[in-house]
Structures are given as structure tokens and as C-alpha cells.
C-alpha positions in Angstrom: 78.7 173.9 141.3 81.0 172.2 139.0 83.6 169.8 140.1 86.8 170.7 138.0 89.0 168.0 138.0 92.5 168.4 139.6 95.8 169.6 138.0 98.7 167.6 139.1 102.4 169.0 139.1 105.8 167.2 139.4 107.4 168.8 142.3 109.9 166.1 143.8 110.7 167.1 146.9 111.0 164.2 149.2 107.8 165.8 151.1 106.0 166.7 148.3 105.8 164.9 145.1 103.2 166.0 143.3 101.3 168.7 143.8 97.3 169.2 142.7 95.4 172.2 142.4 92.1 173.1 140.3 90.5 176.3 139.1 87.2 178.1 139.7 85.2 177.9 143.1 87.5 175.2 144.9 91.2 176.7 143.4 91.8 177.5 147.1 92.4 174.4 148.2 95.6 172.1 146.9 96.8 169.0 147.6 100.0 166.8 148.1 101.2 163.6 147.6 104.3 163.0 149.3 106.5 159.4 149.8 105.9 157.7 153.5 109.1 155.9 153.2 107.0 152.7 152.9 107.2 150.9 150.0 105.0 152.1 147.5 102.6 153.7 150.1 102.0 157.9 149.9 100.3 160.4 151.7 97.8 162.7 150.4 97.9 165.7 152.2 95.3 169.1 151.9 96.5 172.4 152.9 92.9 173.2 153.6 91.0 171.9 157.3 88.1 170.3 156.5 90.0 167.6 154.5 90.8 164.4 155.9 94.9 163.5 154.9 95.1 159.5 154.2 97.4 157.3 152.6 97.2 154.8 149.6 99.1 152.5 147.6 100.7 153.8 144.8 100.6 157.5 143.2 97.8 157.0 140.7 95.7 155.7 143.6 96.8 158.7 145.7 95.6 161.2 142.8 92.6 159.2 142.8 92.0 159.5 146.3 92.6 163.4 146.0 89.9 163.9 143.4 87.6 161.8 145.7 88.4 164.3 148.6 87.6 166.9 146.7 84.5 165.7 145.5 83.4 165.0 148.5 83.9 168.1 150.2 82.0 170.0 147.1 79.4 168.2 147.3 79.5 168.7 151.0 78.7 172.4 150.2 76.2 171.9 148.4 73.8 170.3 150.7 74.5 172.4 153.6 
């Protein structure tokens, strides 16, 4: 399986920011990064269950931490 890295849009709703998504095997699942109201501090939310949400310090870092989610869980599937 190939990791495909995620595609981020600018959404700018107030509970979603940006919004990632990637093709092939994974496209199901999506992600959002949405302002806490903190400063500087978002939430990375998945639409799919087996996901973890979290939140980190600034957006890059919370795209960062997406495509580390995602990684994870792929190569989750892979060894089970």
C-alpha cells in the first residue's frame, strides 16, 4: 500500500478550517482542522473511528499531525 500524502482545502468555517482528504485506498477517510478558541491551538478531527482526534499548536503542525494519523493507521493495515 502506498501512503498518498493528504490534500488540504481552505474551508473557513469556524469548525472547520481546513479540510484534508487523499486519493486511492485511504480516500475514505478526511480530516479537519478546526480553531479551539485557544490561542493558536487546533483540533485535528477524522470523520473515520479508528482515528484518534488531538490537538496541536499551530495549523502546519496540525496538518502534520493529520499525515502522521494517517500513516499510522495504513500501516496499521498492513500488519494485521
Amino acid at each position: 500500500m502506498q501512503i498518498q500524502p493528504l490534500i488540504w482545502k481552505y474551508i473557513g468555517h469556524s469548525n472547520c478550517l481546513w479540510e484534508g482528504s487523499t486519493r486511492g485506498l485511504l480516500g475514505h477517510i478526511r480530516f479537519e482542522i478546526a480553531y479551539t478558541g485557544e490561542s493558536e491551538i487546533y483540533s485535528v478531527q477524522s470523520d473515520f473511528r479508528g482515528i484518534d482526534n488531538t490537538t496541536c499548536a499551530g495549523v502546519f503542525n496540525a496538518k502534520v499531525k493529520a499525515q502522521e494519523l494517517l500513516n499510522s493507521y495504513a500501516i496499521s493495515l498492513t500488519i494485521f
